[in-house]
DOZA-526969 format. One record per atom (N, C-alpha, C, O): x, y, z. Coordinates in steps of 0.05 Angstrom, whole numbers, plus 5000, padded with zeros to 4 digits. Example, Ala and Ser with C-alpha at 12.3 -4.5 7.8 and 13.67 -1.06 7.14 Angstrom:
% DOZA-526969
526448865156 524649105156 526449345156 528549345169 525749555142 527349795143 525850015157 526850235161 
END
This chain:
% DOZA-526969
483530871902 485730691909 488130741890 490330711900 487730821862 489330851839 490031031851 492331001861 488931211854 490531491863 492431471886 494731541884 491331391909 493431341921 496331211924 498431261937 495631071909 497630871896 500231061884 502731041888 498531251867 500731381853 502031631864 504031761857 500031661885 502531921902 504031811921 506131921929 503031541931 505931391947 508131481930 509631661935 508031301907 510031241893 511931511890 514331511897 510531721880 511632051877 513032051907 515532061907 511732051929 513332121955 516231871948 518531961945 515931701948 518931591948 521231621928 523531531929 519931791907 521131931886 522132121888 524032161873 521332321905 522432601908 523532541938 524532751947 523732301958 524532291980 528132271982 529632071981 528632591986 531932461998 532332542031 531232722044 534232352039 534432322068 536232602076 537532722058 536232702102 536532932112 539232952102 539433042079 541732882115 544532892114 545532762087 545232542077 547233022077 549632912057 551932952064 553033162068 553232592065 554732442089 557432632068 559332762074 556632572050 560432572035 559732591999 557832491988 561432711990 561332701959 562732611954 564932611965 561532401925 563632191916 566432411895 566032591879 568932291903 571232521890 571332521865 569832341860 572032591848 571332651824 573632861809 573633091818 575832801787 577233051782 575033231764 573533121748 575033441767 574133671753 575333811727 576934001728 574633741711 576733791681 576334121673 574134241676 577734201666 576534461639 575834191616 576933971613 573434321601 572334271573 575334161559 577234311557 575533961553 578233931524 580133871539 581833731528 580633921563 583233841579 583833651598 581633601608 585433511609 585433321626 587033501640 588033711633 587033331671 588533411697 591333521691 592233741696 592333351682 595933421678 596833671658 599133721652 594533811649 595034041625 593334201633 592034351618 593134201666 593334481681 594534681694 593734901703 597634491693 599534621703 599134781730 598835011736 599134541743 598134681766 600534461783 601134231777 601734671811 603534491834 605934251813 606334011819 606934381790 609034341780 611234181788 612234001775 611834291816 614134241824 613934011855 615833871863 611434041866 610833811881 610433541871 609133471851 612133341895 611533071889 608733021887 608032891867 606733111905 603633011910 602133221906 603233421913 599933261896 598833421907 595733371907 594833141903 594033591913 590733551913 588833811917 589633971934 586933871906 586034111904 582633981907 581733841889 581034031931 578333941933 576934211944 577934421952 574234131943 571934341947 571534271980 571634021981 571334341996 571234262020 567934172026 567233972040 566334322014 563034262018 562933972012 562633802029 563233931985 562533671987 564833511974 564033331959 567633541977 569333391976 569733261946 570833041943 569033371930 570233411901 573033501892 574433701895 573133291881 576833261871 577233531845 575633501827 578533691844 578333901828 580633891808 580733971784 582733751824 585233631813 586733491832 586433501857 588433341817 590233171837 592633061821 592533041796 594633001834 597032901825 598132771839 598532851861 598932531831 599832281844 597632321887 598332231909 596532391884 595132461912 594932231929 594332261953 595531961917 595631761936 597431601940 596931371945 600531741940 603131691938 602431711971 600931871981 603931531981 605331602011 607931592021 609831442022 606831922033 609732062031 610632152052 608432152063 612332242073 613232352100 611132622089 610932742068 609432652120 607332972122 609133112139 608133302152 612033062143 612233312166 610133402187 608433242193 610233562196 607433742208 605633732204 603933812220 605233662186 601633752167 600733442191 598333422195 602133282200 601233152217 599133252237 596933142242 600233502247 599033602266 596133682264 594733782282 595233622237 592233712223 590933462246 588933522258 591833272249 590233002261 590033032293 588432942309 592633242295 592533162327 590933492335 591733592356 589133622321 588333862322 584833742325 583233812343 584233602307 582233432299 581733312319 579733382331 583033132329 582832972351 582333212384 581033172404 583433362377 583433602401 580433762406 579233842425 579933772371 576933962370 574733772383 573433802403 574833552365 573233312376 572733192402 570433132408 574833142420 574833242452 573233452458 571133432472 573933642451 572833942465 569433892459 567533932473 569533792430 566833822422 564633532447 562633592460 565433342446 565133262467 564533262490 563133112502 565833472498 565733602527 567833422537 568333512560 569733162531 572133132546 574033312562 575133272583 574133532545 575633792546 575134012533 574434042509 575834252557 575534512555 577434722546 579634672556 577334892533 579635052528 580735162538 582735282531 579035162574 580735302591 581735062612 581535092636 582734812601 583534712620 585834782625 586634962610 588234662649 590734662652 592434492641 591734282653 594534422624 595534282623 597434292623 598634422606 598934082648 601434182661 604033912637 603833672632 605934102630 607734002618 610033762626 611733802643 609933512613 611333302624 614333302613 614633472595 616233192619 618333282618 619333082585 621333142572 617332842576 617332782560 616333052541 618133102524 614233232539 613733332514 615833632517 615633812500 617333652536 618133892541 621233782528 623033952527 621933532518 623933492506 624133502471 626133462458 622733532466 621233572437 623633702418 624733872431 624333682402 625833802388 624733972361 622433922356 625634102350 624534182322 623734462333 625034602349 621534502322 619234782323 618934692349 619434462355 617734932370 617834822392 616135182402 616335412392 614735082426 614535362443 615335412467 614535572484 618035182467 619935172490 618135232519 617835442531 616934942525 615134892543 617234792562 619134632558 616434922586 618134742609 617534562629 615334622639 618634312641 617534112654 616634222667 617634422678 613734112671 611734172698 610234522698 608734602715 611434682670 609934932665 606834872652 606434702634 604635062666 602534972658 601435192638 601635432643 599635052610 598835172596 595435182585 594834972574 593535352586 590835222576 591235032549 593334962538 588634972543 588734802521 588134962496 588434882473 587135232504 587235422474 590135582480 590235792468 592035552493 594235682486 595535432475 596835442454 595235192490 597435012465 596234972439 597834982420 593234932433 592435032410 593735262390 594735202368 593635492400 595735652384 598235562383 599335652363 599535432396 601635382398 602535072371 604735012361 600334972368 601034712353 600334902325 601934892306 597535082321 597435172299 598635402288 598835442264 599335512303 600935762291 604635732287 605735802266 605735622307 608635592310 608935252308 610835132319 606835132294 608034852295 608834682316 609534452312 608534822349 609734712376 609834382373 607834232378 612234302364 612033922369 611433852402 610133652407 612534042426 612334032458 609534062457 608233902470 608034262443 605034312448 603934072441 602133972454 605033952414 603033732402 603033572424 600833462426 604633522443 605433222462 604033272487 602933092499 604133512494 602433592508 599433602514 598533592536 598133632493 596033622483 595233292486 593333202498 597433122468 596732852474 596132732492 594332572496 598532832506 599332692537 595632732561 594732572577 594732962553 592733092568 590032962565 588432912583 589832912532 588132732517 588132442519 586332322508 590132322532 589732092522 591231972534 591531732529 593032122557 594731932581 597831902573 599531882590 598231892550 601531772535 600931932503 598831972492 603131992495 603131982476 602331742451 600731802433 603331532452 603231182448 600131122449 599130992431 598731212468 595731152455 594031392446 591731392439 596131602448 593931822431 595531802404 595832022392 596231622396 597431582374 595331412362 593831502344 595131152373 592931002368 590731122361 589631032341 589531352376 588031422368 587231552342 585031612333 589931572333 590231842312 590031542285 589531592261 590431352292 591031082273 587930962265 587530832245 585431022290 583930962288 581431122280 579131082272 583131342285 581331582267 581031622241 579131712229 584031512230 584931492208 583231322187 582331372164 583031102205 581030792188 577830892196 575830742193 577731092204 573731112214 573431272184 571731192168 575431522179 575831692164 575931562130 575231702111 576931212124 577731042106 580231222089 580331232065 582031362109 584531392098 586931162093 589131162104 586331052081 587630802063 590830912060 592830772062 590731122057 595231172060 595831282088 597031492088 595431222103 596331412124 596931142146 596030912147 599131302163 599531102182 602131312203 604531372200 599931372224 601831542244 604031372264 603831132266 605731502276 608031362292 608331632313 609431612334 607331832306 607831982330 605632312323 604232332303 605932452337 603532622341 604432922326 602733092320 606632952321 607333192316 608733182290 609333412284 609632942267 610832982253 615032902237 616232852216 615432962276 617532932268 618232632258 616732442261 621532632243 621832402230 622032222244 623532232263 620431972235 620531632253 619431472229 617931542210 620731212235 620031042217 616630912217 615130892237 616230852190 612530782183 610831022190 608530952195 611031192193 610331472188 609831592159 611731672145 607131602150 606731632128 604331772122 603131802143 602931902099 600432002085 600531982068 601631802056 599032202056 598232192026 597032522020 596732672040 596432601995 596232901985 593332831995 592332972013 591832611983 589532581987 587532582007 585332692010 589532362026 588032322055 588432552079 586932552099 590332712076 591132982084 588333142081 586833192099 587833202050 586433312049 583733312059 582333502064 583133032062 580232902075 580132962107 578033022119 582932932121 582832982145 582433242160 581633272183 583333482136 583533792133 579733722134 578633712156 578333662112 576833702116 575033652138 573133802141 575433472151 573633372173 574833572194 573433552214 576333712197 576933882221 575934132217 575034262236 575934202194 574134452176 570934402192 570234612202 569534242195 567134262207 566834342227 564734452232 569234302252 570034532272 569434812270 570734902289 568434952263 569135252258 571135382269 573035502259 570435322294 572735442319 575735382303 577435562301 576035222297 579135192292 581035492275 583135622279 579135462260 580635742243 582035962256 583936102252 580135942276 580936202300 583636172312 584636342326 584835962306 588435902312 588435872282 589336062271 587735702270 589935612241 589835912222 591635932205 587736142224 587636372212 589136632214 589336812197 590236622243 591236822257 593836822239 594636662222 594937032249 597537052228 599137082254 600736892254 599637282283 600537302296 598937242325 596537182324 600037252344 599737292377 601137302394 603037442388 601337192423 603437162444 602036932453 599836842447 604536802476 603836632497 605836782514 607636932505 605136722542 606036792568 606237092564 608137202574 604737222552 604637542541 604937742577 606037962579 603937612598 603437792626 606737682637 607737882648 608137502637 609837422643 612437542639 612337712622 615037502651 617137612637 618437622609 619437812597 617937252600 618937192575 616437092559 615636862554 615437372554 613437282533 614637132505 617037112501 612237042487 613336882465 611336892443 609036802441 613037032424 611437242404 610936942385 612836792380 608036902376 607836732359 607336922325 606537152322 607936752308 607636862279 606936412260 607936182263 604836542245 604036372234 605436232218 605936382199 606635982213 609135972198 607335902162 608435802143 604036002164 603535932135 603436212128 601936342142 604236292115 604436612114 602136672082 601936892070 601136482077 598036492064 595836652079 593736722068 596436712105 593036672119 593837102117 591937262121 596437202113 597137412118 597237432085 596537662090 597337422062 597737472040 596037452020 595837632003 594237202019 591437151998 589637112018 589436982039 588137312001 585337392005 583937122006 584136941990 582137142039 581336822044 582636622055 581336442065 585036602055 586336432070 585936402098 585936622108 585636222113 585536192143 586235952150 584835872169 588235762141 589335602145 590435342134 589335362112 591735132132 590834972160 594834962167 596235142178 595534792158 598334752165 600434742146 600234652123 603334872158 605134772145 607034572145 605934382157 609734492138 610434262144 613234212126 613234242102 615434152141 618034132134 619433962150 619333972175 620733792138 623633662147 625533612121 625033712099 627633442127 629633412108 628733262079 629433322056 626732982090 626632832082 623432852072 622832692054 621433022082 618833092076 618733392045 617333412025 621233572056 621633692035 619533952054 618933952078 618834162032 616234312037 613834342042 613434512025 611834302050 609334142057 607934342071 608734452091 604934392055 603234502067 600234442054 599334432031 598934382086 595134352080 593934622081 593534732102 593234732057 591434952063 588935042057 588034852045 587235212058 584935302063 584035572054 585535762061 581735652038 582035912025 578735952031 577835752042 576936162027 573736182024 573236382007 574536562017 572436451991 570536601981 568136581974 567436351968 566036801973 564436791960 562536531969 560436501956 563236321997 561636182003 562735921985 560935761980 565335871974 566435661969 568535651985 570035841983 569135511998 571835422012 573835192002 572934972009 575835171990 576735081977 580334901996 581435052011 581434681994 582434512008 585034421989 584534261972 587734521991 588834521973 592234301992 593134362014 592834181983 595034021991 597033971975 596733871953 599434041985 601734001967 604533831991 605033862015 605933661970 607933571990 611333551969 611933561945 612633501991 615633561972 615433771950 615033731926 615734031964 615534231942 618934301956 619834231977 620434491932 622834481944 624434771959 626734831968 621434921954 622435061979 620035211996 617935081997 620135412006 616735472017 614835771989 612435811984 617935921978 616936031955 614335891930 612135971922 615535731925 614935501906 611935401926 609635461922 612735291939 610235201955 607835371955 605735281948 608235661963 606535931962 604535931948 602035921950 607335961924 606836031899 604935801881 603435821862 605535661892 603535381876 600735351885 598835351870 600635311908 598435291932 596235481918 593935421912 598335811914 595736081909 594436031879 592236101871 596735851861 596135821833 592535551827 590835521810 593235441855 591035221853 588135341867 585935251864 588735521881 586435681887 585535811876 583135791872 587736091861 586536231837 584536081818 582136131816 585935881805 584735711790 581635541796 580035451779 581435531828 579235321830 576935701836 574935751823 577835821850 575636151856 573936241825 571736341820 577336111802 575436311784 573836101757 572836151735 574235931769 572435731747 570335641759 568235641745 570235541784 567835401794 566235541818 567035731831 564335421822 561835501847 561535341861 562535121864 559135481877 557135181887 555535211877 555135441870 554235061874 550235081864 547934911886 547534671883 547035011899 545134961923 543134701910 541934801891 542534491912 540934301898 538734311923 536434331914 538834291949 537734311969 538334461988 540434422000 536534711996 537034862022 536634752046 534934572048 538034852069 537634732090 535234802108 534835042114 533234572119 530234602124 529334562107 527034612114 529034482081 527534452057 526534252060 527934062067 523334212055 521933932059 522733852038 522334022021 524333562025 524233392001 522933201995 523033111972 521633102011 520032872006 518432722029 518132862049 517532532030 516332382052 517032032037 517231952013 517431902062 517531572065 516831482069 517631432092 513531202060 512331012075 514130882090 516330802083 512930862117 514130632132 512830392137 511030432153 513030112130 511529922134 512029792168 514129732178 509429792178 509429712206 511229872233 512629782251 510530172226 512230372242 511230512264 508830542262 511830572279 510030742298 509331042291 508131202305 510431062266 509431342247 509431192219 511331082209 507031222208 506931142179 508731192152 508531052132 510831452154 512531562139 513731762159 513231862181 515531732138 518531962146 519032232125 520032282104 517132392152 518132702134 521732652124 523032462132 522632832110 524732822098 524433132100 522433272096 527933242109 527633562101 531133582105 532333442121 532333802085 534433752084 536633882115 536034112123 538633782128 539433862156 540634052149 540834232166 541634082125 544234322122 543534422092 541334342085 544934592070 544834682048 546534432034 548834382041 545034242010 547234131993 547434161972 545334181959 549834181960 551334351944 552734151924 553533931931 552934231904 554234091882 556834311866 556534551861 558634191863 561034431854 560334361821 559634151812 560634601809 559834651779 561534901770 562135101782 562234811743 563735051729 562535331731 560035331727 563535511734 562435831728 560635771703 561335591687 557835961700 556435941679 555435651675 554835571653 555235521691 553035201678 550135301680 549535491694 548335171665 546135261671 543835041686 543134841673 542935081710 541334921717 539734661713 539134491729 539234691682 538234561670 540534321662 539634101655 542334341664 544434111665 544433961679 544833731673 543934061703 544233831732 541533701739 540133801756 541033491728 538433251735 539633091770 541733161781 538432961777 539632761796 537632461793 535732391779 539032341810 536432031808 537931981846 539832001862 535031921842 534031761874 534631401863 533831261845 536131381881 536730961887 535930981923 537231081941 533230841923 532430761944 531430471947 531230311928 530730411975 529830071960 526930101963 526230261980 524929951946 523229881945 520929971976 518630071978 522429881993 519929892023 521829902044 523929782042 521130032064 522430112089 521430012105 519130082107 521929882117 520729672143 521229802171 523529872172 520029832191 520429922223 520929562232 520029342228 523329702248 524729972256 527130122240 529330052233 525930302238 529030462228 529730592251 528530692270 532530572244 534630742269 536331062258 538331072243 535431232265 537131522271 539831362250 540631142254 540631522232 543431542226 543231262196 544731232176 540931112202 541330862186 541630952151 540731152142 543130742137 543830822110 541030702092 540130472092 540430902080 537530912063 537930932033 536130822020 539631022020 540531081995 542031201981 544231181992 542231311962 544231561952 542231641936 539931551932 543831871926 542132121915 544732121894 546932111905 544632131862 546532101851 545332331835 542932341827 548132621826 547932861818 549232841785 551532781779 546932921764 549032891736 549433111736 548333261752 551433181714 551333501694 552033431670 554033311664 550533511656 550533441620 550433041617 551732891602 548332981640 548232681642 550832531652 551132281649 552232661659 555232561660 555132521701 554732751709 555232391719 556232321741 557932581749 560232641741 556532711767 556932941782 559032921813 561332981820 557132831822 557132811850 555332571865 553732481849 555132471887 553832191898 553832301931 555932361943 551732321939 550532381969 548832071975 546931961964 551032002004 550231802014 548031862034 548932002051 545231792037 543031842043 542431572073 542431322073 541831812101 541331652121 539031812135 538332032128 537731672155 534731762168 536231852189 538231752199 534432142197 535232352211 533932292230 534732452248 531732102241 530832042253 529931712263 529131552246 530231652287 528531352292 525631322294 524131492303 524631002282 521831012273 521930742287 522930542275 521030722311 520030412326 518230242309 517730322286 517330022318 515529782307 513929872319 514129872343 511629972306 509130012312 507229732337 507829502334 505929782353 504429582373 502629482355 502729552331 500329252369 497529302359 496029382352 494829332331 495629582375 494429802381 494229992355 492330022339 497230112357 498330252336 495830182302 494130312292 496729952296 496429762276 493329782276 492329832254 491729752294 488229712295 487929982289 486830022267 488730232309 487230462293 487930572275 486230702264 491330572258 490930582228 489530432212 488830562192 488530152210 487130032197 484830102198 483930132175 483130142217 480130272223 479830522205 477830592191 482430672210 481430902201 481830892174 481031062159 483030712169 483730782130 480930592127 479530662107 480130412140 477230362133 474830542123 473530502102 474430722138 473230942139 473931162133 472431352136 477331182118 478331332097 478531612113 478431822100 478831612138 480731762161 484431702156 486031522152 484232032159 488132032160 488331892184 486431862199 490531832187 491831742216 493331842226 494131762248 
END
């Protein structure tokens, strides 16, 4: 009985739940130095530099100022676009015929004409490569009936997301009043569109066409001219007006780190470049990932009290990863399990079970919010009589 007793206990010890929802943010120091004596994005009002895996703050500056995003708007209404598709709402080869509202669009534009029809991966290129404000509206209009409630949508995506600075007024960027972000919440929204894969395949491209078989074809060129110059780059947006200044969300990979870099009011697009590549250099050649859990990895098992399965295999859904300086040594990074005491049926698919909290050198690493990858009903009677019989007679069940 002792014995058993004490390998329960071990299973709920080494038990972490499948999915790691989000990492808690965290700035990332050099040894001896604080954030501001890295000289890093100098000349921007905001900025923010995170790990995309698990959303570790690497640096930041003023990042939760809210500020006009220009374009970098269009990160949300791209998001909202993948998410459809992913859905099955919409296809990339649908039609979507141009209203005479988004064909009035001013700014960047891919000079759409009323009632000309476009798939939904050519206005895709069109919003990510040339900035199209007509594509963004279009896109909306297709999505969501009006612009005005695919706005809403972008407001409610915003609060699912707990972007606390942000507050859209229109789909593409341009200037309107209560129209706002942040270096930070930009960056969070970059990231959630990053789980897309597909997206890169427009935000990476450097060039293409639209209406290419037609008379007046329309040569697109990427206006982040990162994805054509540093190694790794493949996106996400850039972003300008009078009053937003220079502005760009971008995106780099190496080596199996992908890195999420945001800058706003920079004062020209040189400077911007030039800062953006300085915060990537910087994050490629100091830090990693370090794998804590591979993906498929059994980690543990979960009594379930009164379940229609007695415990919950545990195995990890994906690879999770902890960002760590170049050269740490393993032996630094401990973690602790916070679970509660007893799990009662029913548990539900998706339900919140715990965290998994990551040190290095005992110091608060990282925090993986822990949910069941699976549902576990209330066990019957039935259920209940022949596990008891059999643990009578000291039969598994």
């Amino acid at each position: 009985m002792k014995k058993r007793l004490i390998l329960c206990c071990m299973a709920l010890l080494l038990a972490v739940p499948l999915g790691a929802v989000q990492a808690r943010a965290a700035v990332v120091e050099e040894p001896g130095n604080t954030a501001s004596e890295l000289a890093l994005a100098e000349q921007a009002l905001s900025a923010i530099l995170i790990d995309a895996d698990t959303g570790t703050v690497i640096f930041e500056k003023k990042s939760h100022e809210q500020l006009p995003p220009a374009s970098i708007t269009k990160i949300m209404t791209m998001l909202l676009t993948m998410e459809a598709i992913d859905q099955g709402k919409l296809k990339l080869n649908d039609k979507v015929t141009t209203s005479e509202y988004a064909a009035s669009m001013g700014g960047s534009q891919i000079f759409l004409e009323p009632g000309e029809e476009m798939t939904v991966d050519e206005l895709l290129k069109g919003v990510a490569m040339a900035s199209g404000n007509d594509a963004s509206v279009a896109l909306a209009e297709k999505i969501a009936g009006t612009e005005k409630a695919f706005v809403n949508m972008m407001n409610e995506k915003a609060k699912e997301l707990g972007l606390k600075d942000t507050h859209f007024s229109n789909c593409n960027g341009l200037p309107v009043e209560n129209h706002y972000s942040s270096a930070h919440d930009i960056a969070m929204m970059s990231r959630e569109l990053l789980k897309y894969e597909g997206i890169t395949a427009y935000t990476g491209a450097y060039q293409d066409y639209l209406r290419q078989e037609t008379e007046k074809p329309f040569w697109l060129v990427n206006t982040n001219k990162l994805v054509r110059f540093y190694s790794g780059a493949d996106g996400l947006k850039t972003g300008y007006t009078s009053e937003a200044k220079f502005c760009l969300a971008a995106t780099a990979k190496r080596d199996g780190l992908r890195l999420i870099a945001v800058v706003l009011g920079e004062p020209n697009t040189k400077t911007r470049n030039s800062e953006v590549s300085s915060m990537f250099d910087y994050a490629f050649s100091q830090y990693a990932l370090h794998p804590i859990y591979k993906a498929g990895e059994v980690i543990g098992k979960v009594k379930v009290h009164r379940g229609e399965a007695s415990q919950l295999d545990l195995a990890a859904s994906r690879t999770m990863n902890v960002l760590v300086k170049k050269g740490s040594q393993p032996a630094d990074i401990t973690q602790k399990l916070e679970l509660p005491d007893k799990l009662s049926a029913p548990i539900h698919e998706g339900q919140m079970i715990g965290k998994l909290i990551i040190y290095q050198d005992g110091k608060p690493l990282t925090e993986f919010e822990l949910k069941a990858a699976s549902s576990i009903e209330k066990a019957g009677w039935w259920t209940m009589f022949k596990r008891t019989a059999s643990h009578l007679f000291f039969v598994d069940s």
